[in-house]
Each structure stands twice: as C-alpha cells, then as structure tokens.
C-alpha positions in Angstrom: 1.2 -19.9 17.7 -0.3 -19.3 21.0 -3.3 -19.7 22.3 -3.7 -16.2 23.1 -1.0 -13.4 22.9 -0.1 -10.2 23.7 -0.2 -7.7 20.4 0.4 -4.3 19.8 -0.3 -2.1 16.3 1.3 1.3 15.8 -1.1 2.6 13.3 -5.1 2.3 13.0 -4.8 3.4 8.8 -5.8 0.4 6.5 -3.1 -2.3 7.2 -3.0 -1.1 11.2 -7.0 -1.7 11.3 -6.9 -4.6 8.6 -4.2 -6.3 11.1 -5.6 -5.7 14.6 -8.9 -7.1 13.4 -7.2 -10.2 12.0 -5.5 -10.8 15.1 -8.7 -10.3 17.5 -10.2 -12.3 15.2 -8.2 -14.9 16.1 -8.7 -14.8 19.9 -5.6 -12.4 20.6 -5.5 -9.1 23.0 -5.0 -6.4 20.4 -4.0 -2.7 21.1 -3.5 0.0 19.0 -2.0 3.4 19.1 -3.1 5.8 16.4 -1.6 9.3 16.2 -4.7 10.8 14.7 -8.5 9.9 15.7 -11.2 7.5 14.7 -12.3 8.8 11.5 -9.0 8.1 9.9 -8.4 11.7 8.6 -4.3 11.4 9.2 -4.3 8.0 6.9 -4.4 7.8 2.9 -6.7 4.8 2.6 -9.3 7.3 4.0 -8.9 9.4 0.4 -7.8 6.5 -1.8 -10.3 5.0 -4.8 -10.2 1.7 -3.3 -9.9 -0.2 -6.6 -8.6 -3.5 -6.8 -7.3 -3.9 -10.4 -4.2 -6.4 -10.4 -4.5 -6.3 -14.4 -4.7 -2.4 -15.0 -1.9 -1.9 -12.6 0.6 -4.2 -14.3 0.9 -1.5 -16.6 2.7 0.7 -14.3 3.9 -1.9 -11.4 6.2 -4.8 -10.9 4.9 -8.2 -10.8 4.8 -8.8 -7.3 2.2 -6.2 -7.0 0.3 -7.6 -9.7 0.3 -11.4 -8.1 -0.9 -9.7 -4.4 -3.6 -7.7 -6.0 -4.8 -10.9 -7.7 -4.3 -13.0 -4.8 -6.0 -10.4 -2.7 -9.4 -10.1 -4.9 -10.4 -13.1 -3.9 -9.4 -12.3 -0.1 -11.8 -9.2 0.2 -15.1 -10.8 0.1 -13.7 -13.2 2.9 -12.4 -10.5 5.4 -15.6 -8.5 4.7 -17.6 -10.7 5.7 -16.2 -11.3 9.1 -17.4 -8.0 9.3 -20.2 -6.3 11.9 -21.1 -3.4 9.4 -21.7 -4.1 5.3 -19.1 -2.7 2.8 -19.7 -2.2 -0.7 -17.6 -4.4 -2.5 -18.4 -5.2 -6.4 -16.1 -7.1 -9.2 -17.6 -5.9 -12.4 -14.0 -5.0 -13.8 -12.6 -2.1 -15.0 -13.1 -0.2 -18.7 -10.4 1.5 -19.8 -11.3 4.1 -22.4 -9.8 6.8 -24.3 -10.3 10.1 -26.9 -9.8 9.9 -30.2 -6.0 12.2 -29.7 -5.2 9.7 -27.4 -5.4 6.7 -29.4 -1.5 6.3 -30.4 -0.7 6.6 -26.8 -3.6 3.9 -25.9 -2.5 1.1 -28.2 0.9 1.4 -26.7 -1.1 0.6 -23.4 -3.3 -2.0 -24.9 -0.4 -3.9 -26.1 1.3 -4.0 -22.8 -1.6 -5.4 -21.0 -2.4 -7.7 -23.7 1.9 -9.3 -23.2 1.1 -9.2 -19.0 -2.5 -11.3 -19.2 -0.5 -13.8 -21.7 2.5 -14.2 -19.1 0.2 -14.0 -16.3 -2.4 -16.8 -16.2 -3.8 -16.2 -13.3 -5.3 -12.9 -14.9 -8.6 -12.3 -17.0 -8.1 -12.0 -20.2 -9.1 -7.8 -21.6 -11.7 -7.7 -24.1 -11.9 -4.9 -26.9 -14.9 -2.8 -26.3 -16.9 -1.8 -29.2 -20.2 0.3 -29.3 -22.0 -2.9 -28.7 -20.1 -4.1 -25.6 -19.5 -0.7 -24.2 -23.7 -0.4 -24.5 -24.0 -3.3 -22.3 -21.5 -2.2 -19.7 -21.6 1.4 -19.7 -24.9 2.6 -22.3 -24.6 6.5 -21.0 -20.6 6.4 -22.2 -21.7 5.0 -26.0 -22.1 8.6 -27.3 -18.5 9.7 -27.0 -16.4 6.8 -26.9 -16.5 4.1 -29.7 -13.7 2.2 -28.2 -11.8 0.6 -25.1 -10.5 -1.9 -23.4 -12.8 -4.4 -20.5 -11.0 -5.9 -17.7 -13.2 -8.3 -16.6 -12.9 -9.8 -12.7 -11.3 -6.4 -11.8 -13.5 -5.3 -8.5 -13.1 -1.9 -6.1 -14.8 -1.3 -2.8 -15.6 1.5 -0.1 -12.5 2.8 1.6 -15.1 4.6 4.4 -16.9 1.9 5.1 -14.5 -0.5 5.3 -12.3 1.2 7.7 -15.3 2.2 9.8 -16.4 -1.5 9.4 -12.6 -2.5 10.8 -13.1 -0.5 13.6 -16.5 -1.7 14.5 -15.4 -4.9 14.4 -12.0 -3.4 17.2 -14.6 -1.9 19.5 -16.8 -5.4 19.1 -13.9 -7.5 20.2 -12.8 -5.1 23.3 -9.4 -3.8 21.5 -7.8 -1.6 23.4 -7.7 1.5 20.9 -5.5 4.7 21.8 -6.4 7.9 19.6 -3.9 10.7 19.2 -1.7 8.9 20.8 1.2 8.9 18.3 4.5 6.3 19.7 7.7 5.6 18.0 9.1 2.4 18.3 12.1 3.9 21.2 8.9 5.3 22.9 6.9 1.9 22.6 10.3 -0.4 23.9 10.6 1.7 26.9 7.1 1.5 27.2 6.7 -2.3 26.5 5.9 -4.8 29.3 7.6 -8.4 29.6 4.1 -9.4 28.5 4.0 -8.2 24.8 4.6 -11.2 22.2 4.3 -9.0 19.4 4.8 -5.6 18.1 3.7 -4.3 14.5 4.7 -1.5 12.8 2.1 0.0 10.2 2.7 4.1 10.7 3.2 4.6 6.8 5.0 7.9 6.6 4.8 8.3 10.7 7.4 5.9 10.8 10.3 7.8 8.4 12.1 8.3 11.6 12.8 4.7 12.1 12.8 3.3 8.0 15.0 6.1 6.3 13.7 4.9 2.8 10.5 5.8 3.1 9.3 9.1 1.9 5.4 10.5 0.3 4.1 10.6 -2.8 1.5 13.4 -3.0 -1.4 12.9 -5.0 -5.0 14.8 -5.5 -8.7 13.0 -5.1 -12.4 14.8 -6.0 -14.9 13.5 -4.6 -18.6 14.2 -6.5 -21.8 13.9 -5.8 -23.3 13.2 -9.5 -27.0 11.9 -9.5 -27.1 12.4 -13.1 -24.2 9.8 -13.4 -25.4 6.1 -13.8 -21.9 4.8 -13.9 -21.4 1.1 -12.3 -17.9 0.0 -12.5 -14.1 2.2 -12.4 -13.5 3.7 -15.6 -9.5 4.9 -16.6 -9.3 7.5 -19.5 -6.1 7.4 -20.8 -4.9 10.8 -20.7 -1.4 12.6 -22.0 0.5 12.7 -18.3 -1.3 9.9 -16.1 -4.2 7.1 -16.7 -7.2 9.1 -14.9 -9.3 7.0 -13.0 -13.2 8.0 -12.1 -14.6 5.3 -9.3 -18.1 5.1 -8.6 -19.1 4.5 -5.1 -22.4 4.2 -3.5 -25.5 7.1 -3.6 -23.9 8.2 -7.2 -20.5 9.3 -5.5 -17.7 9.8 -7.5 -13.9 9.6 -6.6 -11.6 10.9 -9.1 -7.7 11.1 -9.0 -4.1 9.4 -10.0 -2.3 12.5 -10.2 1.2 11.6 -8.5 3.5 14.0 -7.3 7.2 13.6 -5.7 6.6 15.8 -2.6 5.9 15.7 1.1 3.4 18.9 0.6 0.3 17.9 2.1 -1.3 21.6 1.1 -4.5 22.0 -0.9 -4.5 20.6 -4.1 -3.4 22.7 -7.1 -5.4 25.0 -10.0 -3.8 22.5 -12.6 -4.5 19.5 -10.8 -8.2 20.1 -10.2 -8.9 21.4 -13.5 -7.6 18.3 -15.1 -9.3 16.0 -13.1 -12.4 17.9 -13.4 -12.1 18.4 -17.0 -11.5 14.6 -18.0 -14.5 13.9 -15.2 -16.6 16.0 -17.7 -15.3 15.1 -21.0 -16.2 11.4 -20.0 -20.1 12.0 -19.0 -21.7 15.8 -19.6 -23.8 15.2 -16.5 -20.9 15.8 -14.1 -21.2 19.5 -15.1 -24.1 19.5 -12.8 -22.5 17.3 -9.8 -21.7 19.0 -6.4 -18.1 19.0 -5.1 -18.3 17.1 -1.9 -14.2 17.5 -1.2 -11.0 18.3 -2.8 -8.2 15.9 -0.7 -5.0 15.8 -1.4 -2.8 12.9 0.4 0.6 11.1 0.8 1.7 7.7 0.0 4.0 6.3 2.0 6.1 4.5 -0.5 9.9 2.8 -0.5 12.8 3.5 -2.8 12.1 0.8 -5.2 7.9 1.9 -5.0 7.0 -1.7 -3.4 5.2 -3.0 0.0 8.6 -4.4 2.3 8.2 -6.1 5.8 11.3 -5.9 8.4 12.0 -7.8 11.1 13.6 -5.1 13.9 13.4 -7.9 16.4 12.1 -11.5 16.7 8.4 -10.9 17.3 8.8 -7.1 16.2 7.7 -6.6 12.1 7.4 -3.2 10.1 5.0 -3.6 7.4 5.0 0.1 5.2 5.6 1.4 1.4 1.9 0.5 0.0 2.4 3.5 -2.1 -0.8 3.3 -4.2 -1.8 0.0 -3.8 -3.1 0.1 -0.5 -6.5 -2.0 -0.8 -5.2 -4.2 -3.5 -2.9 -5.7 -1.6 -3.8 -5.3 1.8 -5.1 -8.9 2.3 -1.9 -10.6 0.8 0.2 -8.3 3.3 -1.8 -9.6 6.0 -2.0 -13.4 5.3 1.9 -12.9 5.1 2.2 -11.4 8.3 0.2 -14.0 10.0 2.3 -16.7 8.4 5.2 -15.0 9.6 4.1 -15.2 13.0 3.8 -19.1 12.7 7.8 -19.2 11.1 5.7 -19.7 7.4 7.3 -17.1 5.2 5.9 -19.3 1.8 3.4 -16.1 1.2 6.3 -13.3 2.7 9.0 -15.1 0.2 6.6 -15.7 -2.9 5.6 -11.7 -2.7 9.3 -10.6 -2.3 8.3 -9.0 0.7 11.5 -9.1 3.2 13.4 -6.3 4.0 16.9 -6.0 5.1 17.1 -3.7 7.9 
C-alpha cells in the first residue's frame, strides 16, 4: 500500500465510521459523505443492542457469520482502544432463559447450539444453568426461572458511544466529514478527482439504487431506564415467534428488541410489537414495571437476498461493503480487516468469510 492515499467513505453509520477511522489510523486522507448528520439518527447501528454473541446467533445464521462474530470479539477491545473517548465493552456472555410453556420449544434450541459448539471449536462451550449458577450470574432472575442456558465469552458493547467515540477519533485526525450531504456513486465519479485511490461504499439501504439485492428488514427497539434492574450481562428469553433479547447498558439502561419484519416501513413501531417486548421485559424482572420509557425506535436492516455481509468490487480501487442485516457490531471488525487486506491484493480474510460478491 501506499504511503499515504487518497480515500473516500459514502456512509458515516457503523462500517462507514469503523472504516474511515481504520484508514486515518493508518496515516491516510479520509473523507466521508454522510446523508444524515453527526448523531447517526439515519443509521441502524445507532438503535441496534450491540451484542456480540457468535454462539447465540448460530442458531439462526450461517456459519460465516458465526466465524466473523468470533473472530471479531477478540478485535473489539483492540479497535476500542485506539479510541479518544471510553466505550463500554464487557464479555460476561450471554444467558439464555426461558418459561416453563416454552420449555419444548427451548430444548429444541438447546440442542442446536449444543451440535454448533461441538462442530465449532473455536466456540465456548454453553453451560446448563441451574438455581445455583443462575444465583451467581444473575441472583435477582433466580425467583422465576429455575433453568437456562450460559454462553460464556459472549460480550456486547455501547452502540452510542462507540460511534460517537469513531467520530471523535475522525475530527482528531482532521477527516474531512460532509453531513447531509447524501452522493451516489454516478454523483461521486463525476465528482471524483484523478487524485482519489480509493472509494468505499457503506450506504446500507442508501445504496439500493446501485446493489438491486438489497432491501430492509424492519425491526422495533425499547430503550428503558430501570434503576431497579441490577442486570449485568444480555439475557434472550425464548419466546413463541422470536428469541427476545433484553441488553443492559450503562446507568441501568435497557435495550430490548429482535422483532423482524419484511418491510421498508420505517413508521412508529406497532401496539403488538411494543406490548410484547414490554411484556417479556416484565415477565423476566417485576422491577421494569416501574422503568421509564426513554424511546420506542423502530429501524431497517439493510440486508442481501441470501441475509449475509457481501463486498463488490465496481472498480479496481472502488469496494461496496453492505447487507449486515443484524449483525452489524458482531462483525464489523472482520469486515474491516478484510477490506484492508483487500486493499493490499490479500483476500485470505475476504475468501475465508465468503465475502465476494459478483456484481
């Protein structure tokens, strides 16, 4: 690579920031183009849980999403610390728990992750929770749940912080940052002086007009403010339509979600959709009756026909990097180490994730 090149990002959401960070890092002129402003309301990492469970996933992904998300746990502490601002980042796993109705439908789930940590060695193996265990890792959950599943290793972090931590560290190294200042790729070529080396595409659902596949999976996050809640790691209740997750994140703030919807609607959430999240937030600790509603967000994933991450090459030094569908943060560093080693003609990481797209 060169000593110093030319780069620009369409995109400032998690993988546009995530990039352009990486790259200033490195010594390179960075400038990004953003179609909505600094505080990342037009992105879906700003909404998202942030939970970086390779092993829970693998019950409803494909492998390659599985091996990012573990490769990228051990990634995150790294990037964070190159970091001007802290971010909360824990691994103290995930427990997976369930009512008493849904037990035939949770042994169906413990099996399957059981068969993926045996084919998998890379992964933790999951531990059966009793009343004992679940007393040392959760005590205030012991009274209604006698049983689970531990995922140990499993870690999450804060979405906020982190991108406002990525963009401190953009305004630190003199990036040259354009808000609402939304540019498709015909806009950016006529645009584009001789001097560019490279040109990165990470839009998500901005860029449907130039990667017909893509398209947005809705799906609907509460955030709460419960200081009656002492929970310390993300819990999943296994529930009768979709694994609910409830993420704790600093100053007793919960984010609660996984509904997933096949629509481009990005209009308030739904009765149903709020009452079941809200309901299973109660059912799993009585003191969220109490908590205050700090938002109700709804969002859309960009995702690909087959529902996992691609890179295209339009050009020789011109990638698209898009469909992170839900797995945004736990893959987010394995994207990036393969887009840097595609820059130096290395596509070990690229190949080994099944990442390549044909145009």
């Amino acid at each position: 690579m060169a000593d110093q090149l030319n780069c620009t990002v369409l995109g400032a959401g998690l993988m546009g920031r995530l990039l352009a960070h990486s790259l200033a890092t490195q010594g390179h002129r960075v400038q990004v183009h953003e179609a909505s402003g600094p505080d990342g309301t037009g992105a879906a990492a700003r909404v998202a849980a942030s939970m970086l469970a390779p092993l829970a996933e693998s019950a409803i992904t494909e492998t390659p999403v599985v091996n990012m998300g573990h490769y990228s746990l051990s990634r995150w502490p790294e990037l964070i610390a190159q970091l001007p601002e802290p971010v909360f980042f824990q691994q103290l796993g995930t427990l997976m728990l369930w009512h008493r109705q849904d037990a035939q439908q949770a042994r169906m789930l413990v099996d399957k992750l059981h068969i993926n940590s045996q084919s998998m060695p890379s992964q933790t193996r999951p531990q059966t929770v009793d009343g004992e265990l679940l007393q040392t890792l959760e005590p205030e959950l012991l009274g209604k749940f006698q049983q689970g599943l531990f995922l140990p290793g499993e870690g999450q972090l804060d979405n906020r912080q982190l991108l406002a931590g990525l963009l401190a560290s953009l305004q630190q190294q003199h990036a040259r940052i354009h808000w609402n200042s939304p540019m498709s790729m015909e806009e950016l070529t006529r645009q584009t002086s001789s001097d560019t080396d490279w040109v990165f595409d990470c839009r998500g659902l901005g860029a449907r007009e130039d990667w017909s596949h893509l398209r947005g999976v809705r799906g609907e996050v509460i955030r709460l403010h419960a200081p009656e809640v002492h929970i310390t790691r993300p819990v999943r209740l296994v529930h009768p339509r979709y694994p609910l997750y409830i993420a704790p994140k600093p100053d007793h703030v919960y984010v609660i979600g996984a509904t997933e919807i096949e629509s481009d609607d990005k209009t308030e959430a739904s009765v149903r959709s709020t009452l079941e999240l809200l309901s299973a937030a109660y059912s799993l600790h009585s003191g969220f009756a109490e908590a205050r509603i700090l938002e109700i967000n709804t969002q859309l994933r960009p995702t690909l026909k087959n529902n996992l991450p691609g890179i295209r090459r339009l050009a020789t030094r011109c990638l698209q990097i898009n469909g992170l569908y839900r797995h945004g943060f736990l893959i987010a560093p394995a994207m990036l180490d393969a887009i840097l080693g595609l820059m130096n003609d290395d596509t070990s990481l690229s190949d080994r994730f099944t990442l390549i797209q044909a145009n």
